[in-house]
MOPAC internal coordinates of N, CA, C and O (Angstrom, degrees):
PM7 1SCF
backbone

  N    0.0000 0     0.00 0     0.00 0    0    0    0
  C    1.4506 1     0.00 0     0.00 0    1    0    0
  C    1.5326 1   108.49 1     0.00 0    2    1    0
  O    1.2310 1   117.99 1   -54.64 1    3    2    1
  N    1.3175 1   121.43 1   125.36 1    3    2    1
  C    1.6535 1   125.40 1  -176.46 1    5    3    2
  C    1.7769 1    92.65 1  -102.91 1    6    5    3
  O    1.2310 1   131.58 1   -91.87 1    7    6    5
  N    1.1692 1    95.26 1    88.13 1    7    6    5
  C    1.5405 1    99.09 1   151.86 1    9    7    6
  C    1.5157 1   154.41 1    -4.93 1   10    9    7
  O    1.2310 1   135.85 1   111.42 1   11   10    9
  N    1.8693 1    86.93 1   -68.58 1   11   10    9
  C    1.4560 1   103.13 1  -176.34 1   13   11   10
  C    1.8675 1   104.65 1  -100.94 1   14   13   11
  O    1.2310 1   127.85 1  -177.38 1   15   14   13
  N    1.4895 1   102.50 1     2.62 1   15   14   13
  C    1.6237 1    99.80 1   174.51 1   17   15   14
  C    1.7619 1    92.06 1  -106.89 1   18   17   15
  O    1.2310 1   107.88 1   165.44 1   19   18   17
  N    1.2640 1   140.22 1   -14.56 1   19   18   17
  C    1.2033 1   123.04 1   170.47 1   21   19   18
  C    2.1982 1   104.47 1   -68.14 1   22   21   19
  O    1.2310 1   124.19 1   149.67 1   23   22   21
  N    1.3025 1   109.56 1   -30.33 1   23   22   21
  C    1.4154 1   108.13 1  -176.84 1   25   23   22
  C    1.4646 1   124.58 1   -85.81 1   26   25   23
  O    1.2310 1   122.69 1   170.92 1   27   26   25
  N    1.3275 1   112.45 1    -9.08 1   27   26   25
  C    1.3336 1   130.78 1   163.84 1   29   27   26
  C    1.2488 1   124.00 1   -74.67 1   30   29   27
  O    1.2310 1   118.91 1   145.52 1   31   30   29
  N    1.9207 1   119.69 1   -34.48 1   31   30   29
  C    1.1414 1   139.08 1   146.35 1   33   31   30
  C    1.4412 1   135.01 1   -27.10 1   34   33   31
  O    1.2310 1   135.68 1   126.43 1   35   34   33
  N    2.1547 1    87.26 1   -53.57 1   35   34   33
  C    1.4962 1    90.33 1  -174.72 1   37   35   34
  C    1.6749 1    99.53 1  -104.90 1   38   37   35
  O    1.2310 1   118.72 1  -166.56 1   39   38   37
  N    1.7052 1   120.05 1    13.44 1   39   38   37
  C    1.6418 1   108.14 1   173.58 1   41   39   38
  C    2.0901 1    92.39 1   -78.07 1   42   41   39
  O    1.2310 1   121.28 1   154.86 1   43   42   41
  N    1.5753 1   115.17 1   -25.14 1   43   42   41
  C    1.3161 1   114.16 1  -144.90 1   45   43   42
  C    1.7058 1    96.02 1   -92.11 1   46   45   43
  O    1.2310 1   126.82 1   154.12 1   47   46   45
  N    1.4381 1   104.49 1   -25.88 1   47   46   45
  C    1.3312 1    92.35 1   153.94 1   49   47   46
  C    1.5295 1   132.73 1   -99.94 1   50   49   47
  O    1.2310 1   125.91 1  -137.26 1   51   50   49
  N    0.9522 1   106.24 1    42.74 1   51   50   49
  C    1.4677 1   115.66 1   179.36 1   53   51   50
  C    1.9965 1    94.06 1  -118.39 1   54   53   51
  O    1.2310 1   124.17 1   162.73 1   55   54   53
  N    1.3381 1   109.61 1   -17.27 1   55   54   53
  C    1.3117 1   103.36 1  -162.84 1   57   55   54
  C    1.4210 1    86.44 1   -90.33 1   58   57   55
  O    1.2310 1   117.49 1   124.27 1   59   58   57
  N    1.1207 1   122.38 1   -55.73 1   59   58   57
  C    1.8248 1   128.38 1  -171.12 1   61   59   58
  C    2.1191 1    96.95 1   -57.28 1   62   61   59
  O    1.2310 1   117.66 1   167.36 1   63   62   61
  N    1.2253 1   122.07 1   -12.64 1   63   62   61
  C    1.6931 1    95.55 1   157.32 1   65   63   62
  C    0.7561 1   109.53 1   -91.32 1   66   65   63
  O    1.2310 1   111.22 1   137.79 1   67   66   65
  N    1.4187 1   134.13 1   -42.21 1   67   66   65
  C    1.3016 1   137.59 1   179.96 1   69   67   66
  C    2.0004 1   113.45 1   -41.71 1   70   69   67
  O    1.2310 1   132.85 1   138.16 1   71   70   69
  N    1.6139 1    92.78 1   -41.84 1   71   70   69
  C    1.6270 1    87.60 1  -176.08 1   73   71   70
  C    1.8122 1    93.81 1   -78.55 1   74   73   71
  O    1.2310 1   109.05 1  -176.49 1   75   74   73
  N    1.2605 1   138.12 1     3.51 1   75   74   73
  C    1.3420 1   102.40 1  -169.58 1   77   75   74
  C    1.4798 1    87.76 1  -134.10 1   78   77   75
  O    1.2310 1   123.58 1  -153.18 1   79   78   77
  N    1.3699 1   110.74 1    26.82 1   79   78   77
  C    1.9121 1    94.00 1   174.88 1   81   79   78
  C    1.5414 1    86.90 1  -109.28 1   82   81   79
  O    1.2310 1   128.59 1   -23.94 1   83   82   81
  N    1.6159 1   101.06 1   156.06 1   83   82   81
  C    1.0604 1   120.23 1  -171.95 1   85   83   82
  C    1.6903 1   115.82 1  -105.22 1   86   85   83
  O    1.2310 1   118.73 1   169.57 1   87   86   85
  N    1.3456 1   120.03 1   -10.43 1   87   86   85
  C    1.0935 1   129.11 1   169.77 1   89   87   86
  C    1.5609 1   136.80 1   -92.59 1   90   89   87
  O    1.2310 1   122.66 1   -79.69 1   91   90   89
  N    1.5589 1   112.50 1   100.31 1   91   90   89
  C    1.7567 1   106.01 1  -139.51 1   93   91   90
  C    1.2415 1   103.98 1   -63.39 1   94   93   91
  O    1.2310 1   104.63 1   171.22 1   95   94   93
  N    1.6517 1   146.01 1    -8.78 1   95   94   93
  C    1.2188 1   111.33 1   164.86 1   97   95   94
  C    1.9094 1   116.76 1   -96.03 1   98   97   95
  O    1.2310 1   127.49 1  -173.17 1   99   98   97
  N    1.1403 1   103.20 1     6.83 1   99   98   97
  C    1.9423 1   106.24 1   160.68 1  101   99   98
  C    1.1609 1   120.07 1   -69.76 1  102  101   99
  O    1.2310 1   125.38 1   150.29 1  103  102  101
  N    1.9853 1   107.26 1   -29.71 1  103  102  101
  C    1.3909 1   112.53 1  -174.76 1  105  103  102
  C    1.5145 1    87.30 1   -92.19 1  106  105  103
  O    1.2310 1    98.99 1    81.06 1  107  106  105
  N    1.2321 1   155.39 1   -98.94 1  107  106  105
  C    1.2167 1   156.13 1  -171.18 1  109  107  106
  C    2.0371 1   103.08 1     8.24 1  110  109  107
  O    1.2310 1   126.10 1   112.91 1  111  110  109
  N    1.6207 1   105.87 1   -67.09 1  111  110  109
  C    1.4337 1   116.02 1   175.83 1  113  111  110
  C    1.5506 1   113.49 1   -56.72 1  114  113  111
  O    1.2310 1   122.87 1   143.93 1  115  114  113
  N    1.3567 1   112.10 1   -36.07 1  115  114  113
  C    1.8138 1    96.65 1   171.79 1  117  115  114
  C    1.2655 1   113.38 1   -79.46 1  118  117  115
  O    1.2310 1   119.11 1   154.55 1  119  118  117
  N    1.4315 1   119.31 1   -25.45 1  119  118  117
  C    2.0399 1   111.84 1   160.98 1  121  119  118
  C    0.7339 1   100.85 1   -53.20 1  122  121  119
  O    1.2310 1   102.04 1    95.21 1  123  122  121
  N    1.8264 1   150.42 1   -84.79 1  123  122  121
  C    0.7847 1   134.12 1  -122.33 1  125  123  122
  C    1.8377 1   113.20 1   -85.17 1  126  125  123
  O    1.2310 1   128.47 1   176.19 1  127  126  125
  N    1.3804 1   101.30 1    -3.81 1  127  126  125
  C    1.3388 1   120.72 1  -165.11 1  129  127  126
  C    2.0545 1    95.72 1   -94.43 1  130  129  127
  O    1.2310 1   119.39 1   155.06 1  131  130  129
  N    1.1767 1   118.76 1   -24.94 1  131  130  129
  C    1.2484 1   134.81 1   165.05 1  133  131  130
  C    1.5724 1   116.05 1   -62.68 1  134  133  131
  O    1.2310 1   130.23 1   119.66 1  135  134  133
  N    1.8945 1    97.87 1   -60.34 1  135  134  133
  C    1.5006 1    96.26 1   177.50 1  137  135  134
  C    1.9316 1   116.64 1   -63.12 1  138  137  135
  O    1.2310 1   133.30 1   145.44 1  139  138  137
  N    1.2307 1    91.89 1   -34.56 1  139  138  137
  C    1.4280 1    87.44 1  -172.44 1  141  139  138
  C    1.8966 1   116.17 1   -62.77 1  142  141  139
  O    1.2310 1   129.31 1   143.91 1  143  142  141
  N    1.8252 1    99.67 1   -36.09 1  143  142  141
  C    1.8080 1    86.19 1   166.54 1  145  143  142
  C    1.5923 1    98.50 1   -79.89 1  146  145  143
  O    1.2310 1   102.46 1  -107.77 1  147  146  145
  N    1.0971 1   149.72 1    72.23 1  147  146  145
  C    1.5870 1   122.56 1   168.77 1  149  147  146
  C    1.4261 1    73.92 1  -130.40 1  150  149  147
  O    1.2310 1   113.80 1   143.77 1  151  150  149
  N    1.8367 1   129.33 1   -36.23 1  151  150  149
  C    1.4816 1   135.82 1  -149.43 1  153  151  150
  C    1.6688 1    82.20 1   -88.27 1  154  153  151
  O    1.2310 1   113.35 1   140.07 1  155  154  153
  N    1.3338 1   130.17 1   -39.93 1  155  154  153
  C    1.3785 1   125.66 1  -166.88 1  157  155  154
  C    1.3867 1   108.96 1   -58.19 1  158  157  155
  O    1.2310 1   119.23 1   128.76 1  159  158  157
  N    1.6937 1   119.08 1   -51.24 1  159  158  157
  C    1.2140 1   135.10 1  -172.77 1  161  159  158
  C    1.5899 1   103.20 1   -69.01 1  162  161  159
  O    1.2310 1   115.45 1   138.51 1  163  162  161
  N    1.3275 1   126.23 1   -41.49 1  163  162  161
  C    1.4229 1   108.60 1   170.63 1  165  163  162
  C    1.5633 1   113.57 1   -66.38 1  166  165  163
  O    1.2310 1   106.06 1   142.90 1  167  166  165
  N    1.4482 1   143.49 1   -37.10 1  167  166  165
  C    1.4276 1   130.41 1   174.63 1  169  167  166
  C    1.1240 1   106.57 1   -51.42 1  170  169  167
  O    1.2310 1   112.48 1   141.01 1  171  170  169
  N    1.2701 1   131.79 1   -38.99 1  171  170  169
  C    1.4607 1   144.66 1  -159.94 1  173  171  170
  C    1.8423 1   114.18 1   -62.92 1  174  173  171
  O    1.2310 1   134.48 1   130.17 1  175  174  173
  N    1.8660 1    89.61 1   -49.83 1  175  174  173
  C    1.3453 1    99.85 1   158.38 1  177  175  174
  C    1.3776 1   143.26 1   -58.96 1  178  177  175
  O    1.2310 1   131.59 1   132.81 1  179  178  177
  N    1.9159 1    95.23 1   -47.19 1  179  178  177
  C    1.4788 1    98.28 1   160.64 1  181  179  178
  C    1.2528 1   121.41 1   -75.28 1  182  181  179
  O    1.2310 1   108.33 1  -167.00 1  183  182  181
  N    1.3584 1   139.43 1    13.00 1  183  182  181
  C    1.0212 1   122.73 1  -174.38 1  185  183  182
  C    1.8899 1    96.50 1  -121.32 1  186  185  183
  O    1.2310 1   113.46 1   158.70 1  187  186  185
  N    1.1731 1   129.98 1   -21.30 1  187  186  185
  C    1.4608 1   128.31 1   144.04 1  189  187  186
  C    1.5017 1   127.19 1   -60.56 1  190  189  187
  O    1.2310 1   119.67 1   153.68 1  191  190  189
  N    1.4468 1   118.23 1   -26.32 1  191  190  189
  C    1.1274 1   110.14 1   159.05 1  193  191  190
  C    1.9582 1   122.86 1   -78.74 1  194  193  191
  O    1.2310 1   131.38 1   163.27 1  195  194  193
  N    1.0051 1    95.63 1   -16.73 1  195  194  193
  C    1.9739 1   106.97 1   172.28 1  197  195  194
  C    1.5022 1    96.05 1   -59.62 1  198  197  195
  O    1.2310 1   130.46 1   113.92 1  199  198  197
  N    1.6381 1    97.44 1   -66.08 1  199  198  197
  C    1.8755 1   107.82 1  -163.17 1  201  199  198
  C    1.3343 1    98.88 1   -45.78 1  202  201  199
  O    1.2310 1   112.61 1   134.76 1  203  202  201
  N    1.5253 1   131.56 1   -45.24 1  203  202  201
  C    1.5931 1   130.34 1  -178.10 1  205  203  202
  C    1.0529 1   117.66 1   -37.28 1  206  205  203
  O    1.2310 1   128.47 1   126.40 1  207  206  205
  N    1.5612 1   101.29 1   -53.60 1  207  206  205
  C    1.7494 1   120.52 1  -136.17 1  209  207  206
  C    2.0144 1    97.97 1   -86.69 1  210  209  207
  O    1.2310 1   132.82 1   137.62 1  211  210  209
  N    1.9174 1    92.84 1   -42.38 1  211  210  209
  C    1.9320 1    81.68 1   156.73 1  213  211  210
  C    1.2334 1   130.67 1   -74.38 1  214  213  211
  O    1.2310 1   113.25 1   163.11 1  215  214  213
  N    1.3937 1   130.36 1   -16.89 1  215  214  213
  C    1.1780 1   124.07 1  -171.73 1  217  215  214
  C    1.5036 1    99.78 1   -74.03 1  218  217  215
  O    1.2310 1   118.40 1   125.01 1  219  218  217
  N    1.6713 1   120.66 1   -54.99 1  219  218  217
  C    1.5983 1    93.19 1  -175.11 1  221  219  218
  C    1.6336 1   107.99 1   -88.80 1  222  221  219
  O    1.2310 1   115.68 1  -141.21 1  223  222  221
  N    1.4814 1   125.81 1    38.79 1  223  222  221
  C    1.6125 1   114.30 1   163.99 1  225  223  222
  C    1.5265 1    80.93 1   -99.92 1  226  225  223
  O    1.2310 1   115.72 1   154.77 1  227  226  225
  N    1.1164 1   125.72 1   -25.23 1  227  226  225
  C    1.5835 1   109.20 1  -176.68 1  229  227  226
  C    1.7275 1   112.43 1   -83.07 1  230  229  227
  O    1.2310 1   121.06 1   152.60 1  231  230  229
  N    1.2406 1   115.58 1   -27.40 1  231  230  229
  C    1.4121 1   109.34 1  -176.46 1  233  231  230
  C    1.7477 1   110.37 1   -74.65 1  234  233  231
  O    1.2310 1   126.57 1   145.17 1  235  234  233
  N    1.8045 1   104.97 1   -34.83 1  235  234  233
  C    1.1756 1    89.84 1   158.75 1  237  235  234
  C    1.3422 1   146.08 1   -66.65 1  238  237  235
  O    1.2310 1   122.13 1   132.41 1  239  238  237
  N    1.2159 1   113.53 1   -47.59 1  239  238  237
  C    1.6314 1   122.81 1   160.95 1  241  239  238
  C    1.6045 1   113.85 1   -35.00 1  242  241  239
  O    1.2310 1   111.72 1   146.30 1  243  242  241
  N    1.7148 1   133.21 1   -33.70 1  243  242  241
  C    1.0246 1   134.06 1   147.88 1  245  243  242
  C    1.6651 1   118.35 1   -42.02 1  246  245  243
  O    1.2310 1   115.88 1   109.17 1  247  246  245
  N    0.7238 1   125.43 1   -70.83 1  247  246  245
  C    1.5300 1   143.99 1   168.88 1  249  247  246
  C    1.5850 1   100.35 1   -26.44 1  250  249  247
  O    1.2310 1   129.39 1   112.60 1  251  250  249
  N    1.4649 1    99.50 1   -67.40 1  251  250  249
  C    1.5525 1   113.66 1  -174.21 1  253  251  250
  C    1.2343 1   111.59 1   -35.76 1  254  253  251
  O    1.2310 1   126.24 1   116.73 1  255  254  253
  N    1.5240 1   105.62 1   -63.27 1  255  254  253
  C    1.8921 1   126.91 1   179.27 1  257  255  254
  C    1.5624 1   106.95 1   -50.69 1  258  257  255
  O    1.2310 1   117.54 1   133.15 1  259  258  257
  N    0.8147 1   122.28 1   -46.85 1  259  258  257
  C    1.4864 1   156.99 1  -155.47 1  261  259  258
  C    1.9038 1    92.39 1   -58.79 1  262  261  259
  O    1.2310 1   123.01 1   104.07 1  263  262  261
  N    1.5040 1   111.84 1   -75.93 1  263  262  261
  C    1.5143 1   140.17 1  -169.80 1  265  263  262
  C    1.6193 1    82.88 1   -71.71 1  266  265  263
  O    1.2310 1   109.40 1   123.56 1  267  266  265
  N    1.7138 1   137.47 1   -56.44 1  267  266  265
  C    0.8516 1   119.48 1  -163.49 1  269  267  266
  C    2.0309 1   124.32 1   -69.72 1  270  269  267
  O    1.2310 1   126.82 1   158.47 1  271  270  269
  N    1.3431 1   104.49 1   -21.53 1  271  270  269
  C    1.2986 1   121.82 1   178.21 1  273  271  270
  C    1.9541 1    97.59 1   -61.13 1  274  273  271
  O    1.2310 1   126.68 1   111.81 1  275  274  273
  N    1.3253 1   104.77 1   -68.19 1  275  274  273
  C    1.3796 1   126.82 1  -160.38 1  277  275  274
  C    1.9539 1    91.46 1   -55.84 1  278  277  275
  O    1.2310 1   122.05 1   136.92 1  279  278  277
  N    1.0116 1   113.68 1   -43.08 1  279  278  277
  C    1.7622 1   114.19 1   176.52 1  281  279  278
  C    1.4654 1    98.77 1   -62.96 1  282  281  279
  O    1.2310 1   108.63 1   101.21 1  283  282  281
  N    1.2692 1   138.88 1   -78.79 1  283  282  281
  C    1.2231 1   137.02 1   176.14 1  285  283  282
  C    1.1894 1   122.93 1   -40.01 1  286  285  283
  O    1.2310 1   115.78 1   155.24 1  287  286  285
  N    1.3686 1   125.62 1   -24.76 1  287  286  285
  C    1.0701 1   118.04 1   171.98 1  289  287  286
  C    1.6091 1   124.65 1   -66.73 1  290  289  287
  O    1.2310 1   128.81 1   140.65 1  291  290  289
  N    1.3916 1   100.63 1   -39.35 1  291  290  289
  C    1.7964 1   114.67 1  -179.63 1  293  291  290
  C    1.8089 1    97.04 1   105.63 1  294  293  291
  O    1.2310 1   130.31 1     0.81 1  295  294  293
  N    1.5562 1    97.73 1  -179.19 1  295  294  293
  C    1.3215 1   107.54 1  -179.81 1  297  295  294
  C    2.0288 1   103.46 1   -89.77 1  298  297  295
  O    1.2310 1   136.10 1   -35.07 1  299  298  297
  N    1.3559 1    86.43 1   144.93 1  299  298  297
  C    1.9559 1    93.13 1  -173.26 1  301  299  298
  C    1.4205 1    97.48 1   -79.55 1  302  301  299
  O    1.2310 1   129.07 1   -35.29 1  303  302  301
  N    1.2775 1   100.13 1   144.71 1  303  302  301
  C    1.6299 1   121.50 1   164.02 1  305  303  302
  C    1.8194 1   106.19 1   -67.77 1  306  305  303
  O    1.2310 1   118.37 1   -57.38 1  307  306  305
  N    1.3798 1   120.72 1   122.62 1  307  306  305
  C    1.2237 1   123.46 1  -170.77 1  309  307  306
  C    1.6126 1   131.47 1  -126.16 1  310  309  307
  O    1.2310 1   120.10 1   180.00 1  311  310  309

């Protein structure tokens, strides 16, 4: 499920009542009902780009531990 393209969906249909209502504060309420998913879909983004950005500071830090175990350990008798 893409998130911030399901809220872009519903800012873009908020714009198409807005273009076909005829009553300027119905159209006024579907703008603002547009802007508000366009602002939803950007948290959405920043907040999928966060989940990214820890997952590989965490996969690296694995790695890190990982190289650092295998150094401490020494070379294996074979």
């Amino acid at each position: 499920m893409d998130t911030p393209a399901e809220f872009r969906k519903h800012a873009a249909d908020c714009e198409k009542m807005a273009k076909v209502s005829d009553d300027r504060e119905t159209k006024a309420i579907w703008k603002r009902m547009a802007e508000r998913w366009l602002v939803c879909a950007k948290l959405a983004e920043d907040q999928d780009s966060f989940q990214r950005r820890r997952v590989e500071e965490n996969h690296a830090k694995l790695h890190q531990n990982s190289d650092l175990r295998r150094q401490l350990a020494g070379p294996r008798a074979g």
